[in-house]
N, C-alpha and C positions, 0 to 999 in steps of 0.2 A: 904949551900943554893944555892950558883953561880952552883951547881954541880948537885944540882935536879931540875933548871928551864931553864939548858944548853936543855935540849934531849928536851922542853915543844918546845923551840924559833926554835930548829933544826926543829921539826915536823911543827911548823907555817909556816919556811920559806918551806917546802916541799909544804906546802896546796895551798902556793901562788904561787909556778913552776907550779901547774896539773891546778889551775885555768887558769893561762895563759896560759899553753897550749890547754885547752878547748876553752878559748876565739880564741886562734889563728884558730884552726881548723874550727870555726864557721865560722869566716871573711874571711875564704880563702875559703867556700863551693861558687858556681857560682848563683848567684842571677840571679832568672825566669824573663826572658824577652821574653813581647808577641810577635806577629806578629807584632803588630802595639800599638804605645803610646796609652793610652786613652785618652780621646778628655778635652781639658782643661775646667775649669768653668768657665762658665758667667762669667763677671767683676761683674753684681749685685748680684753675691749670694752672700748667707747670712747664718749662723743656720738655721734661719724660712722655709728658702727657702729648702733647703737640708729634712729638714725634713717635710715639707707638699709632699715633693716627693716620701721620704720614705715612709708615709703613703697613700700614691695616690697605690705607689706599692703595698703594703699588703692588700689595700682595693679590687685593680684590682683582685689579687690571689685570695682574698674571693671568689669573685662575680665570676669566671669561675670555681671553687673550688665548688661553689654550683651552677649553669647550668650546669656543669656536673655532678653531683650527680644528678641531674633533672632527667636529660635524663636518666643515668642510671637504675633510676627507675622507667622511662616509657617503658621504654626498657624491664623492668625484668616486671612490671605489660602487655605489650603485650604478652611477654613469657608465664608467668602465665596464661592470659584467653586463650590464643591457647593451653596450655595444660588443661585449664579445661575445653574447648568447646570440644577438643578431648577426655577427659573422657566419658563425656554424648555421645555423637555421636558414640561411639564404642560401649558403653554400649545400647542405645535405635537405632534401627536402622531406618532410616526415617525421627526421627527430626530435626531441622534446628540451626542455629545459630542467625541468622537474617535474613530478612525477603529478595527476591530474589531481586532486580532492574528490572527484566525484568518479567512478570508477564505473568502467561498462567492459563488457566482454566484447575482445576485434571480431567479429561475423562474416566481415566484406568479403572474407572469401572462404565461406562455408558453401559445399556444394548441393543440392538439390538430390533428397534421397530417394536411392531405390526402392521400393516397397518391397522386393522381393525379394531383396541382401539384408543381413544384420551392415547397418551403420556403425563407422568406429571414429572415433579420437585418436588420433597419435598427440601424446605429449609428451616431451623431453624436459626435463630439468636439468640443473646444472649451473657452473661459474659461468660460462661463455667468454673467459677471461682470458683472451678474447675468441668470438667464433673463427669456429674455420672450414673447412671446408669435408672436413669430417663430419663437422655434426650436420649440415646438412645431407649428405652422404647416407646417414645414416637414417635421417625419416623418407629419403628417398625409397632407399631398398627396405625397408618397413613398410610404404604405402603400394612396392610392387610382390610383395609376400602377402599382403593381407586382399589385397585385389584379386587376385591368384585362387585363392584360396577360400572362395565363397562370402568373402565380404565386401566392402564397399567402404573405403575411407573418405570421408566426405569434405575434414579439414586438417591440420595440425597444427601443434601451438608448440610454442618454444617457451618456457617458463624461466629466468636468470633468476639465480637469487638475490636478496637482501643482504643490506651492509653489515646485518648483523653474523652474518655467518664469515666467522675471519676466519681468511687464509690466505698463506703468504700471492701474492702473486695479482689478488683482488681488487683491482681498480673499482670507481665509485657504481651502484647500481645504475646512475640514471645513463652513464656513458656507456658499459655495459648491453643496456637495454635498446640505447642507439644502435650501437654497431651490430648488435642482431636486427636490429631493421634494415638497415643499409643490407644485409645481407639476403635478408629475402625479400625484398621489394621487386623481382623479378621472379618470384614463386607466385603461381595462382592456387597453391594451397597453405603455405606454411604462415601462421601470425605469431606476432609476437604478445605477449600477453604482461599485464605490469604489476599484477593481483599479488603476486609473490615479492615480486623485488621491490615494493613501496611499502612493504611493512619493516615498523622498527625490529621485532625482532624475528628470528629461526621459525621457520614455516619446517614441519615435517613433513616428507614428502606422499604421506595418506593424506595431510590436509589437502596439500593441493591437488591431489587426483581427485578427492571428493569435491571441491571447490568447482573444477573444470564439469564433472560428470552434473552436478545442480545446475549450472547458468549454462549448459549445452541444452539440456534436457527441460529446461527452464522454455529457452527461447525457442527447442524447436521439438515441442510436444508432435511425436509421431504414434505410428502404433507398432513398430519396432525401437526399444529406446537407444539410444546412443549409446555405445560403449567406448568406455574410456580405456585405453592401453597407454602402459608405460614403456617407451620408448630409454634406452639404458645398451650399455657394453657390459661382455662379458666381464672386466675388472670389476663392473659393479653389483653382477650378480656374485661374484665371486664372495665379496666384502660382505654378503650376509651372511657366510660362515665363520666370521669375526667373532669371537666372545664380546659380548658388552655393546657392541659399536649399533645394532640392532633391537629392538624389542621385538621378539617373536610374533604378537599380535600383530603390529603391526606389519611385518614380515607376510603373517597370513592375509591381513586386507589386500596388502599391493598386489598378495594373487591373486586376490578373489577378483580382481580390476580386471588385471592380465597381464604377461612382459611380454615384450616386444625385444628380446637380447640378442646384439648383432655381434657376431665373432669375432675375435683382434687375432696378429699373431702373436703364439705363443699362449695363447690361454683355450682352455678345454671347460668350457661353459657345463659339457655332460659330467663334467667331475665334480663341479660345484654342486651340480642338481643330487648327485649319488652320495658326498661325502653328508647331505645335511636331510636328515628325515623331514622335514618338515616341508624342504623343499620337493624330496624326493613325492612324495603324498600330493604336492599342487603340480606335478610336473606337466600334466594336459594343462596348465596354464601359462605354460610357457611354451612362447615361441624362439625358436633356435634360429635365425639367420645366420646364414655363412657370406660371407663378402666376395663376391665371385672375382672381384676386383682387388687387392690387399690395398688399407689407405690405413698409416699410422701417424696420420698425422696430429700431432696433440699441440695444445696450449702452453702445458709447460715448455716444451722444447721453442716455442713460438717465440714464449718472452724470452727465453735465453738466446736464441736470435737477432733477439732488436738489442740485447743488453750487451751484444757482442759487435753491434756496428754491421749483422749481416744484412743482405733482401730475404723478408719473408714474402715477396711477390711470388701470387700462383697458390701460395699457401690459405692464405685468406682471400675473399672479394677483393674485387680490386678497390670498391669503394670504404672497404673495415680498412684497407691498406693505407690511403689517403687520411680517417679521420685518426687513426693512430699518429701518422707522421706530425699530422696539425698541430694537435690537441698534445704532442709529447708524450702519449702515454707510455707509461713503463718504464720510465726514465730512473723513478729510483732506484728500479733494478740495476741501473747500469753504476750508481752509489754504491749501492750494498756490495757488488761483486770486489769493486775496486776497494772498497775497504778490508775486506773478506779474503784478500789476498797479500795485503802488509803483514 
């Protein structure tokens, strides 16, 4: 027995040499010493103390941990809309981003006046939400009535309104104010103008005929002056017979301008003129176009088009047709239906 637990005690006392030789090696390695002690503790600390510090730290870490995570991802969402403003804008050439700070009236294709015709303006207002092929349509057969008819249309503007005027259907102004570009970029007379749709709030439609008639007349000082016509559909002459929705002054400016009213079916523009004195009294201010052509084409029915998965091709440019598909617009209409039917 002494002789089989001889070789056990032998290897014991071996295990206890390598441990103390590992301890030794330990104690004799040179223990880290900084620059400088660190700074000793309060006399009142405590646990509590110690660890509301610790947590004061981890909480600090959070809170820069997530401001910068902020930034970074206002940083990557700036990245983002510069590379998607740069998508559209290589793709459509002309459109904007947002609307300019310093503001000039489009000219590039005002034409060169008769001396011996009255010069005119055709402006259209309106959503444009979105254009179509109507509204062009319709300064068309307005610049071939006034041509006609002893005057001389020299440019037209197309005016969208501002974000402030809500109504259902109203995608943003500055997409808005694209797509009537895209649409007449192959007009050598019609511009698009931004004077209206960059203001924060409701442009009256006297302001902006007086706005148009000043910076026409501004820029192209003749000795017949520029007259400014409002270009409009019969629904909207109609609308001045409205209680309330008109102020009568104003009513009387936009004649003193002139209208430019193209017929729709179904509406009788002579009865609007007959039911309202006021109209009746400016009615040589009114021009009555008939559409030798019938086009009812509208905006509303447009978006309930795209809100129904149909082609509005043919309806709009073909290039309003493209930056709609792009850009998604009108999409929440296609929301609002499907909920609107549970």
């Amino acid at each position: 027995m002494y002789f089989r637990f001889k070789p056990q005690s032998i290897r014991g006392q071996i295990r206890v040499v390598k441990n103390e030789g590992r301890a030794n090696r330990f104690l004799s390695r040179p223990l880290y010493t900084p620059n400088f002690p660190p700074p000793p503790p309060p006399e009142s600390s405590n646990f509590l103390s110690a660890f509301l510090l610790v947590g004061l730290g981890i909480t600090t870490a959070l809170v820069l941990s997530k401001d910068n995570t902020k930034e970074e991802k206002e940083k990557q969402k700036i990245t983002y809309t510069e590379k998607y403003s740069e998508k559209y804008t290589e793709k459509y050439s002309g459109i904007i981003t947002q609307f300019p700070n310093d503001y000039k009236l489009p000219t590039q294709k005002i034409k060169k006046q008769n001396q011996s015709k009255t010069p005119v303006i055709l402006v259209a207002c309106g959503s444009f939400s979105p254009i179509t092929i109507m509204h062009l349509r319709l300064m068309e057969m307005c610049r071939d009535y006034f041509d006609s008819n002893g005057y001389e249309v020299i440019g037209g503007y197309l005016s969208p309104v501002g974000d402030a005027y809500q109504k259902k259907g109203l995608v943003n102004a500055v997409d808005r104010f694209n797509m009537a570009i895209l649409a007449t970029q192959d007009s050598d007379w019609i511009m698009v103008d931004t004077w209206e749709g960059a203001k924060p709030k409701w442009t009256p439609t006297i302001e902006v005929l007086q706005h148009f008639s000043k910076e026409i007349n501004d820029v192209y000082p003749a000795k017949n002056k520029v007259q400014v016509i409002f270009v409009c559909g019969s629904d909207l002459l109609d609308s001045f017979n409205k209680p309330g929705l008109w102020a009568d002054e104003d009513i009387q400016k936009i004649c003193d301008f002139g209208l430019a009213v193209v017929t729709r079916e179904g509406a009788d523009p002579s009865s609007s003129i007959w039911r309202s004195d006021l109209l009746y009294i400016n009615r040589t201010k009114i021009h009555l176009i008939h559409q030798w052509i019938p086009n009812d084409i509208s905006s509303t029915l447009v978006r309930l088009g795209i809100s129904r998965g149909l082609s509005i091709k043919y309806l709009l440019p073909n290039l309003v047709v493209e930056y709609i598909r792009d850009k998604g617009l009108y999409r929440e209409e296609v929301e609002e239906d499907k909920l609107a039917k549970r």
